[in-house]
MILO-679142 format. One record per residue: x, y, z of N, C-alpha, C in turn; residue in one letter. Coordinates in steps of 0.05 Angstrom, whole numbers, padded with zeros to 5 digits, always signed. Example, Ala and Ser with C-alpha at 12.3 -4.5 7.8 and 13.67 -1.06 7.14 Angstrom:
# residues 2
+00264-00114+00156+00246-00090+00156+00264-00066+00156a/+00257-00045+00142+00273-00021+00143+00258+00001+00157s/
//
This chain:
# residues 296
+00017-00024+00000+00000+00000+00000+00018+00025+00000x/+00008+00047-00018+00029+00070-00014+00002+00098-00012x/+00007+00110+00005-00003+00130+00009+00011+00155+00026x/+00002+00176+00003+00010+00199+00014+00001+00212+00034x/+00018+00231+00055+00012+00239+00080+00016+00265+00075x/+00009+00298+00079+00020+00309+00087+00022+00317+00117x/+00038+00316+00136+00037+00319+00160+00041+00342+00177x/+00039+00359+00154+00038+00385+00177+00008+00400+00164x/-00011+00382+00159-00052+00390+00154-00053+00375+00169x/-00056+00387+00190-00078+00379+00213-00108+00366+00203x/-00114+00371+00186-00143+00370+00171-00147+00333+00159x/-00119+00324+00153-00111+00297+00138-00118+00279+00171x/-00128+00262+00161-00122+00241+00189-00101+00218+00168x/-00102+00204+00206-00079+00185+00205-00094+00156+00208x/-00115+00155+00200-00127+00125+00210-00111+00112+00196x/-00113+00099+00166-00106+00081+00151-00074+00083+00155x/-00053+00099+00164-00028+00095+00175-00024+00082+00204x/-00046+00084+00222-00049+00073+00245-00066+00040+00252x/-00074+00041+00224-00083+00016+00217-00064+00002+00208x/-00052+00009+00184-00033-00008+00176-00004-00013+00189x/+00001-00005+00211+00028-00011+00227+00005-00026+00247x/-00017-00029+00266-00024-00043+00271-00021-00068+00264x/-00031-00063+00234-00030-00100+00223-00006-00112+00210x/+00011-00090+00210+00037-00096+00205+00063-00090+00224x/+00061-00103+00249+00077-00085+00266+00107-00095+00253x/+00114-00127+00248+00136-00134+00238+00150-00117+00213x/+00136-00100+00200+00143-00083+00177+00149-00060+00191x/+00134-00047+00205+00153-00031+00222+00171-00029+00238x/+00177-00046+00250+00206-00060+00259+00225-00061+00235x/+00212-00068+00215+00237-00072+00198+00245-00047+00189x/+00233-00029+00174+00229+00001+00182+00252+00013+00187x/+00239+00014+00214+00256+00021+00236+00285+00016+00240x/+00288-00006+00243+00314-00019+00239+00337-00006+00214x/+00317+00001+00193+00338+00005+00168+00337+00045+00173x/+00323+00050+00182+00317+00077+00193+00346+00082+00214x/+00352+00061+00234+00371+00064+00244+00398+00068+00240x/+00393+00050+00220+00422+00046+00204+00430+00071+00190x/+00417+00081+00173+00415+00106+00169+00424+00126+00183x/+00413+00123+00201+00418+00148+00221+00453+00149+00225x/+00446+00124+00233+00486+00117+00239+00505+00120+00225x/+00497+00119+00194+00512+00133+00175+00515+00153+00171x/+00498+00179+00176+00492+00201+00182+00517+00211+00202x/+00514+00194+00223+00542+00210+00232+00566+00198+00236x/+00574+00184+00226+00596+00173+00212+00601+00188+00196x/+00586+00205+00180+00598+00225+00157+00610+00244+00162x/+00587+00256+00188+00592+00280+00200+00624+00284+00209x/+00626+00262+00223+00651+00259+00233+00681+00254+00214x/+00684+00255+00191+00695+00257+00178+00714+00273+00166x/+00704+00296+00177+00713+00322+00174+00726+00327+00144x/+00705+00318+00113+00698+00322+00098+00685+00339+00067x/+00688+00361+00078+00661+00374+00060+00651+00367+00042x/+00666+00342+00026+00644+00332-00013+00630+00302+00005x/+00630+00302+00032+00607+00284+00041+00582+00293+00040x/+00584+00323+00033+00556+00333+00043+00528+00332+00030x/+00532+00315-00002+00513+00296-00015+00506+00268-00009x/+00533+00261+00010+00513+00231+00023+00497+00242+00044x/+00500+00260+00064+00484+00268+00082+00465+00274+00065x/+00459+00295+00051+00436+00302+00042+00414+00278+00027x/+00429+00266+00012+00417+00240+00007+00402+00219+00032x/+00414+00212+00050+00402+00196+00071+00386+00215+00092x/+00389+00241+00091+00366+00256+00105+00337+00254+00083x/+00342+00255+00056+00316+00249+00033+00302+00220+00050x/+00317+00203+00049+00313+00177+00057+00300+00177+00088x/+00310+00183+00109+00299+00183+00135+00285+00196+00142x/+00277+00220+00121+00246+00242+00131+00225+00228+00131x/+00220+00211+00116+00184+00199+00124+00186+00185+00144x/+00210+00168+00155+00200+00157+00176+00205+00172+00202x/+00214+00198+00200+00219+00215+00217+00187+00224+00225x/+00172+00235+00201+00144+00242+00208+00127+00229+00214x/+00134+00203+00211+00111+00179+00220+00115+00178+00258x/+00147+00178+00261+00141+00170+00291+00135+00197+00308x/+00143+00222+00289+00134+00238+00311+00099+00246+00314x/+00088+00225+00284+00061+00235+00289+00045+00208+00312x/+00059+00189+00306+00049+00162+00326+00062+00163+00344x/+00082+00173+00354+00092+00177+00383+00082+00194+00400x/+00069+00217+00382+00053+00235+00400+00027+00237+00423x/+00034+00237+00450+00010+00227+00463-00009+00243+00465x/-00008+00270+00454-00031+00288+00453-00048+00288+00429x/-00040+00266+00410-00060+00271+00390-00081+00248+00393x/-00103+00246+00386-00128+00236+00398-00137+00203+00380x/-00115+00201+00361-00112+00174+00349-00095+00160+00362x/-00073+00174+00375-00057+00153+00399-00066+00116+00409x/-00089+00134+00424-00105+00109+00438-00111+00096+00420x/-00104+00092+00385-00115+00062+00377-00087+00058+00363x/-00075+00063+00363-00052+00056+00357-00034+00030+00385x/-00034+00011+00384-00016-00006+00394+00008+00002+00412x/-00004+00002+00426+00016+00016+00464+00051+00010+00448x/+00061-00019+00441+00089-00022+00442+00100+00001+00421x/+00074+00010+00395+00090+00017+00373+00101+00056+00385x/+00074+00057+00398+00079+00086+00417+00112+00086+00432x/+00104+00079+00448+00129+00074+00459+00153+00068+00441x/+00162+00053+00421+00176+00055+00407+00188+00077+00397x/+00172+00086+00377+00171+00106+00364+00184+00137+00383x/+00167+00131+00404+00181+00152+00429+00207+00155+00433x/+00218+00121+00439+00244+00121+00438+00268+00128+00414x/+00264+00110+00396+00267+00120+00370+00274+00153+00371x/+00250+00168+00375+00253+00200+00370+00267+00217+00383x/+00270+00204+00402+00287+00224+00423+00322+00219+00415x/+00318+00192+00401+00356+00198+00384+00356+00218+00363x/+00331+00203+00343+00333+00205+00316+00341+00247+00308x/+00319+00259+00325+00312+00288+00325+00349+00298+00327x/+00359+00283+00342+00389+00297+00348+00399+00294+00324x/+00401+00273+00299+00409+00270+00277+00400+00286+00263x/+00374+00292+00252+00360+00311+00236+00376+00338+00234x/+00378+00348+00265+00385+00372+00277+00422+00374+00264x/+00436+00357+00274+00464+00343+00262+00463+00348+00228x/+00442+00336+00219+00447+00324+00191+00449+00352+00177x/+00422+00371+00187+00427+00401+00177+00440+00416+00179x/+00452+00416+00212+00475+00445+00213+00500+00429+00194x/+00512+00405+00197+00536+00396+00186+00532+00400+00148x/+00520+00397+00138+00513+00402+00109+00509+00428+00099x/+00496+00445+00115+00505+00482+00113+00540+00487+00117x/+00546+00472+00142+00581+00478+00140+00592+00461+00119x/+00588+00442+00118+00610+00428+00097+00610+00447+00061x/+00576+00453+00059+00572+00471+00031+00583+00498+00043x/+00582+00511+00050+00591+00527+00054+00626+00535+00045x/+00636+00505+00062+00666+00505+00063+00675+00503+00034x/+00658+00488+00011+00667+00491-00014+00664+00510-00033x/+00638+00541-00031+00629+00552-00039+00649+00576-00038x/+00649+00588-00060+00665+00620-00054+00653+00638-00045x/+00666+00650-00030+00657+00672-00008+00640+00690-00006x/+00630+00696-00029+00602+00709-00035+00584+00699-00035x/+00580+00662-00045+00556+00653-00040+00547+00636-00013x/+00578+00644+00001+00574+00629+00027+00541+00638+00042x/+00528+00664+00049+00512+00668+00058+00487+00660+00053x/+00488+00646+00022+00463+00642+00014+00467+00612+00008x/+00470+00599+00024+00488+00573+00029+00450+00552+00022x/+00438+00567+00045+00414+00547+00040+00392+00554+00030x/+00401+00573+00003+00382+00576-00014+00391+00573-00045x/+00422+00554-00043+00430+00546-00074+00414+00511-00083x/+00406+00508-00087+00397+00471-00100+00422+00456-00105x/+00416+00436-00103+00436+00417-00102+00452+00406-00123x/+00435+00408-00149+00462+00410-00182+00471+00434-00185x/+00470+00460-00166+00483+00483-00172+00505+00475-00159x/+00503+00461-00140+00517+00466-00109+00548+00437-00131x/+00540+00420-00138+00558+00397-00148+00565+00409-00178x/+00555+00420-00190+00566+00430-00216+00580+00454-00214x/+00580+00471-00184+00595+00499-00191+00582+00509-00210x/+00553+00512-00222+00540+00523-00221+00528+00543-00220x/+00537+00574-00197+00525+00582-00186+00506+00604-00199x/+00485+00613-00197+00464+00634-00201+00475+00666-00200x/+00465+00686-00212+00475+00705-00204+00466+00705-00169x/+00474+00727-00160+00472+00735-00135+00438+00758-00127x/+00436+00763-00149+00407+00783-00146+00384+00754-00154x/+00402+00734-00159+00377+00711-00169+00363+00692-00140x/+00390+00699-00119+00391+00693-00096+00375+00706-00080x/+00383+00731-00081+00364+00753-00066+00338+00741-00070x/+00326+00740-00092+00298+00738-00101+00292+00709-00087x/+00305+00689-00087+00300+00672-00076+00290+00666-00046x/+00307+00687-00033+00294+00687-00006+00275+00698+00000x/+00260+00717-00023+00225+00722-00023+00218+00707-00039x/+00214+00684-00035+00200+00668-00061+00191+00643-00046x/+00177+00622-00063+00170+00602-00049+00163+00574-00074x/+00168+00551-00074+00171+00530-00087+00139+00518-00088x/+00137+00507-00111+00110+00492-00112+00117+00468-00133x/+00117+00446-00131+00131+00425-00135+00157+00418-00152x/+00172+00435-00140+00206+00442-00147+00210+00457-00160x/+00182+00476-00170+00190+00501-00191+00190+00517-00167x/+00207+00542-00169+00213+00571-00151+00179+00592-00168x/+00169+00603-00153+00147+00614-00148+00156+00647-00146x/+00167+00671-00157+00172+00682-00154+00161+00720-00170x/+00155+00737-00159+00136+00760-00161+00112+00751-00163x/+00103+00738-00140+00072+00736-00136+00063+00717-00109x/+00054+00730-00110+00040+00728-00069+00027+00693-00080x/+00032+00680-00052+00015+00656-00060-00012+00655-00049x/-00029+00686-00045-00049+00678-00055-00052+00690-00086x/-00036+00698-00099-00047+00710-00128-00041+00681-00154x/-00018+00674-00138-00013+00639-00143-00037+00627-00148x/-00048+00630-00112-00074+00609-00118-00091+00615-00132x/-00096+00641-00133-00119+00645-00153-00109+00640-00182x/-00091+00646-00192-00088+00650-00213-00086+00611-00231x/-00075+00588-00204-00082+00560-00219-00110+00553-00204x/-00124+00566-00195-00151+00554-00181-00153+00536-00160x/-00125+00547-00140-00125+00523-00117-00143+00540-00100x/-00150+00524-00072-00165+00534-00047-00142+00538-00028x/-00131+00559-00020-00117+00555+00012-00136+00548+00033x/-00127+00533+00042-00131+00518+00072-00119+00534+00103x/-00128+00544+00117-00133+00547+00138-00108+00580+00132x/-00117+00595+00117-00104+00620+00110-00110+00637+00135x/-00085+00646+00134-00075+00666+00152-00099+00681+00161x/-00102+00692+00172-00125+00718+00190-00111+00738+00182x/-00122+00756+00158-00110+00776+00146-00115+00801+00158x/-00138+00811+00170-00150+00830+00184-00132+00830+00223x/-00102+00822+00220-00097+00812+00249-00093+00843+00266x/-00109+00851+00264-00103+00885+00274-00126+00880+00307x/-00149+00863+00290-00176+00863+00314-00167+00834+00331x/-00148+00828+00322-00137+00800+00345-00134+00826+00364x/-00148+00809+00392-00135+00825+00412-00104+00815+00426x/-00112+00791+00439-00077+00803+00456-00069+00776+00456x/-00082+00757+00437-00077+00725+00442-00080+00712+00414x/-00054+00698+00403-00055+00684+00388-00052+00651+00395x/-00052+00631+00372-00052+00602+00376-00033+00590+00357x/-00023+00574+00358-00005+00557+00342-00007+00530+00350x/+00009+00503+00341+00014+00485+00339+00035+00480+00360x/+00038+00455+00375+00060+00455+00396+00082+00437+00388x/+00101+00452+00387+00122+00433+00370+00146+00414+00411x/+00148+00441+00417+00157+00428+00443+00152+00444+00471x/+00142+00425+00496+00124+00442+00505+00149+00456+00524x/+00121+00476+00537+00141+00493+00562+00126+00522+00562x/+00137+00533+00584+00119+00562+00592+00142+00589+00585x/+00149+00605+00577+00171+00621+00573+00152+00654+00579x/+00160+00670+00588+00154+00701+00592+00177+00710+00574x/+00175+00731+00560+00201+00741+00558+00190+00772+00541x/+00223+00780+00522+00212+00802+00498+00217+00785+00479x/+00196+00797+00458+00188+00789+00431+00209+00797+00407x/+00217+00781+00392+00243+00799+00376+00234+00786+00352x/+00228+00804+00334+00216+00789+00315+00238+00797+00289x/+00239+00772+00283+00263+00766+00252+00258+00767+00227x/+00249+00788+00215+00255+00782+00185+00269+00769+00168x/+00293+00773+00179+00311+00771+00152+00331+00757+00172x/+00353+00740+00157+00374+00733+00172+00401+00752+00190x/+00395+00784+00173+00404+00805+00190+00395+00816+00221x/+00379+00806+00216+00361+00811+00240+00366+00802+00266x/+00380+00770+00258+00385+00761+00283+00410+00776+00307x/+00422+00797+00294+00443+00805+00304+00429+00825+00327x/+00406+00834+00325+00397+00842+00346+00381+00832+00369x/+00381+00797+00363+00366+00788+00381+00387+00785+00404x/+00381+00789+00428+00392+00789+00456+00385+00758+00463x/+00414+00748+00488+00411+00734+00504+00377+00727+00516x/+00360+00707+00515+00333+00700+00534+00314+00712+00527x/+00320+00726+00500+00290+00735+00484+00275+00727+00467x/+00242+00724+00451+00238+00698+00446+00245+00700+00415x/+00243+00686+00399+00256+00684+00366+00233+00688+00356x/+00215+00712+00340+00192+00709+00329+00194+00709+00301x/+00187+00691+00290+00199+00696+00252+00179+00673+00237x/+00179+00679+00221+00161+00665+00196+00166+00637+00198x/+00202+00628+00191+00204+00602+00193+00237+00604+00203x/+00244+00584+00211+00272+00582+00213+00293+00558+00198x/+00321+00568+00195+00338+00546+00177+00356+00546+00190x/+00375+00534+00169+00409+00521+00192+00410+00547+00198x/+00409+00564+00181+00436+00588+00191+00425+00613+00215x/+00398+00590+00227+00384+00605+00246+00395+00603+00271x/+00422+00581+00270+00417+00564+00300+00436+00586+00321x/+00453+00599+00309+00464+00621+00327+00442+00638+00337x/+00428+00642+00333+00401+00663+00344+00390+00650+00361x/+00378+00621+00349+00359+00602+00365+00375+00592+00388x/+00404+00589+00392+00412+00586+00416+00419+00608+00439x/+00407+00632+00426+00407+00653+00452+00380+00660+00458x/+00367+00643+00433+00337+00653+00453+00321+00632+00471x/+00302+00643+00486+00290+00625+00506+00271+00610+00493x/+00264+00619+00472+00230+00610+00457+00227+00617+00426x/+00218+00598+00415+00212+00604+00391+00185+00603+00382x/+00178+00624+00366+00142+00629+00347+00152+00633+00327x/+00139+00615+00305+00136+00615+00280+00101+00630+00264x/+00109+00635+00237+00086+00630+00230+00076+00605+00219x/+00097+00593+00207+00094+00570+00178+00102+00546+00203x/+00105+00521+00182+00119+00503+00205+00092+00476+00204x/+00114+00449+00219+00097+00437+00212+00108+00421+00234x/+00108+00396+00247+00123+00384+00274+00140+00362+00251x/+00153+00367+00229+00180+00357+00221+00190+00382+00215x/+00191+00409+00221+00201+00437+00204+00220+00442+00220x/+00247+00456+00213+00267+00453+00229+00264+00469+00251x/+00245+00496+00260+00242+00494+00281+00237+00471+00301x/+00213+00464+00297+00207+00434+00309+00228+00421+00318x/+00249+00413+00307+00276+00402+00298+00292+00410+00336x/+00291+00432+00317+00313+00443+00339+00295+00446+00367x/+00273+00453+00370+00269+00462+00389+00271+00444+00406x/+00263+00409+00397+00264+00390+00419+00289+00382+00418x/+00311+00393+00399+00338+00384+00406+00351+00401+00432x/+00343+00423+00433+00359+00443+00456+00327+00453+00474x/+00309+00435+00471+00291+00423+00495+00288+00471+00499x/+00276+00476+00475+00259+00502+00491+00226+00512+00474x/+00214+00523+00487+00190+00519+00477+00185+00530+00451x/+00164+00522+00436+00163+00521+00420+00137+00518+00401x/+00124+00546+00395+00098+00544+00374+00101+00554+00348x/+00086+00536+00335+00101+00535+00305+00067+00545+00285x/+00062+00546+00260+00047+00542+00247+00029+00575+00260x/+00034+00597+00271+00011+00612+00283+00004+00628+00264x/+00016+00620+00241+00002+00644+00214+00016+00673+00211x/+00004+00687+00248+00013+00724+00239+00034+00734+00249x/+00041+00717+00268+00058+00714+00297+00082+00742+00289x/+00089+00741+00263+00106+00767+00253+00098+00792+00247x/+00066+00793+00246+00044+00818+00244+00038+00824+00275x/+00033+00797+00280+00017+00814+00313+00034+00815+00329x/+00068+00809+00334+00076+00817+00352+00095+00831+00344x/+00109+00855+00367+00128+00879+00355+00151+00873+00374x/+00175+00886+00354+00207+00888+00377+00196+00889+00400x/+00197+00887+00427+00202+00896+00456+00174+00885+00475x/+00160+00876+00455+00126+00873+00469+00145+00841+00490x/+00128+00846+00512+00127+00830+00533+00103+00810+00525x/+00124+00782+00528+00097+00763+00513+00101+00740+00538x/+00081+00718+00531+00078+00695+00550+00081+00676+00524x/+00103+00660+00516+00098+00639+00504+00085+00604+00517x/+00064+00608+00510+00046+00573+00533+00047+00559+00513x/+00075+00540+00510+00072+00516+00487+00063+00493+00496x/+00051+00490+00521+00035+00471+00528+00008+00474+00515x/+00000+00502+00514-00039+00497+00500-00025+00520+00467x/+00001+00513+00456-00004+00530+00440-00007+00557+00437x/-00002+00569+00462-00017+00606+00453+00003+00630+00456x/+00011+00649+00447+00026+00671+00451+00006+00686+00457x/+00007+00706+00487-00004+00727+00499+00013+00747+00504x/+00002+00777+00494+00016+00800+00501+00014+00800+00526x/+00024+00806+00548+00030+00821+00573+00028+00848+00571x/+00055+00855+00558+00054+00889+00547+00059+00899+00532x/+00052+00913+00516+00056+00923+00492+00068+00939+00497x/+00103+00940+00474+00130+00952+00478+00119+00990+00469x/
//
């Protein structure tokens, strides 16, 4: 049986994946097992000290993402299909995750450094926004092709670029699903997101546009930005908390946040509209919610 999942629509259920490792627990074992192996190669590479490894990594991270999103969606005890899923495969999977997430986290920062280390010095910055036959052919794009890239967005490997994705959607006749709250002016003082890792954080709001940005985030302040990538993790390790807008519980926030265990809501849509530099916030990634305290 092959069926597609996407796992960061909440909207998709998981029965027929919680059925079928049910009736196939020995296939998920096996799975698993070659999932492992994987992993272990993963850092065997790392350790290598390398840089033209950094296409086998990328290659066996292609390979270990689905089963990466399967256990974090069947390991999870807050989601409400849990209870028919088979107690051992829970627990498995649990275990399983709490290595695997350190590799993921591994597999990405080491593959930004190793490309990086081969790239000439101008395209070092835009390290993880070159593709991967630019990156092995030397290749490279102009540099204003780059720029544009980091306002832009992919729709099944084509780059998406001067046009909003909703003018996108209208323009091939798709429906967005659970679109942003555009009017976020009449939100009063409380937004919601998705819980990638839990925990309670107070702090100030520093919200990131751009990867320049991070240079003003302070020591214990929380990381507020659209989405985050490798070259986020110097920021993300001085802050206490991270809010996203986008995001999905395999998105490398997600990633990181249960790797350096800090809280963490992902998916909130405006989180970069409704909150400002200095505002005093409550991040509750136990129910999901960012609350102003005070407005800076």
């Amino acid at each position: 049986m092959c069926r597609y999942y996407n796992f960061t629509d909440p909207k998709q259920g998981f029965d027929d994946v919680v059925e079928y490792f049910n009736n196939n627990v020995d296939e998920f074992y096996g799975v698993k097992n070659k999932f492992i192996s994987d992993c272990q190669k993963i850092v065997d590479f790392t350790k290598r000290n390398d840089a033209s490894h950094y296409e086998k990594i990328f290659e066996l991270t292609v390979k270990i993402w689905p089963f990466t999103a399967i256990m974090n969606v069947l390991g999870d005890e807050d989601r409400d299909y849990v209870e028919n899923i088979k107690r051992e495969l829970v627990l498995e999977c649990q275990k399983v995750r709490s290595k695997s997430e350190k590799i993921m986290y591994l597999a990405l920062e080491s593959m930004i450094n190793m490309i990086k280390e081969i790239l000439p010095d101008v395209y070092t910055v835009y390290a993880s926004f070159l593709m991967l036959n630019e990156i092995k052919l030397g290749n490279y794009p102009d540099i204003e092709i780059l720029i544009e890239r980091t306002k832009s967005f992919f729709h099944k490997g084509e780059l998406i670029k001067n046009e909003s994705i909703s003018e996108f959607a209208a323009r091939n006749n798709f429906e967005i699903l659970d679109e942003a709250v555009s009017d976020y002016q009449n939100v009063k003082n409380e937004i919601k997101g998705s819980v990638a890792f839990r925990g309670i954080i107070r702090g100030i709001a520093r919200v990131v546009l751009e990867k320049s940005d991070l240079n003003s985030l302070k020591e214990g302040e929380i990381l507020v930005t659209s989405m985050t990538a490798p070259d986020y993790i110097s920021g993300m390790k001085k802050a206490s908390a991270f809010v996203t807008d986008e995001g999905g519980i395999t998105c490398h926030a997600s990633i990181v946040a249960r790797e350096m265990k800090k809280p963490c809501v992902i998916g909130t849509k405006i989180a970069t509209k409704f909150l400002k530099d200095g505002d005093l916030v409550e991040v509750n990634a136990n129910n999901g919610t960012i609350k102003i305290i005070k407005k800076a």
